[in-house]
N, C-alpha and C positions, 0 to 999 in steps of 0.2 A: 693680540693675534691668537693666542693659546684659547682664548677666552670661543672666540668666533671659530675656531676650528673645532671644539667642544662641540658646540652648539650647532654646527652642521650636521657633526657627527650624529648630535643626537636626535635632530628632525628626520634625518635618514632612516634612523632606524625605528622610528617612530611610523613613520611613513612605511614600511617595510612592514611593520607590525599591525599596521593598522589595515593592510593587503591580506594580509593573512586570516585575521580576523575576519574580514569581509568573505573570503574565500569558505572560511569554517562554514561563516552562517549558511551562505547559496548548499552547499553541500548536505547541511541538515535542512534546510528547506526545501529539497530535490528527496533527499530521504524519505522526510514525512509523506510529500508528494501520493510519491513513488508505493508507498505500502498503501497510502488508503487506496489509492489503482487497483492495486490488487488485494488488499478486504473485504472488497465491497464485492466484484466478483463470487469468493467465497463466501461468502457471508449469503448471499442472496441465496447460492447451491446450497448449504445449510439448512436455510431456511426450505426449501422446495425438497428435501429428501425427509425434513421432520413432518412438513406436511403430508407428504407420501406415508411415513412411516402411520402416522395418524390415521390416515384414511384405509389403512388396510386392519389398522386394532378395529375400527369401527363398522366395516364392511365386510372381513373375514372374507371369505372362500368368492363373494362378489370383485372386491378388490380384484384377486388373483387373474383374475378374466379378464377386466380393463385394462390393467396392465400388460399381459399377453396379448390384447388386441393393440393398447399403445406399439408394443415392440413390432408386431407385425407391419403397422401403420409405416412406423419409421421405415422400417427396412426396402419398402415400397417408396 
């Protein structure tokens, strides 16, 4: 009988363990999710102010113009 109560004992908490573990993984798998979400967002702005940055080395005093007409654009 000692033997069988052992042996409940220990599928229980095996079972219990093995909840837990499940649990860990969904968590870091919502994690990972979760930042390339928001990476990718950044990453694109990143990319689109280097490119900015670019075309204004390259355009100089042109740049500056586009840009003041962009903002005007927007704010309309």
């Amino acid at each position: 009988m000692e033997f069988n109560e052992k042996l409940a004992k220990h599928n229980l908490v095996a079972d219990e363990d093995s909840k837990i573990h499940q649990k860990g993984k969904d968590q870091i798998k919502t994690g990972a999710v979760t930042l390339v979400a928001l990476a990718v967002p950044v990453k694109i702005y990143t990319d689109i102010e280097e490119s900015q940055a670019d075309l204004r080395k390259i355009l100089g005093e042109e740049a500056e113009k586009y840009y003041a007409k962009l903002v005007e654009i927007s704010k309309k």
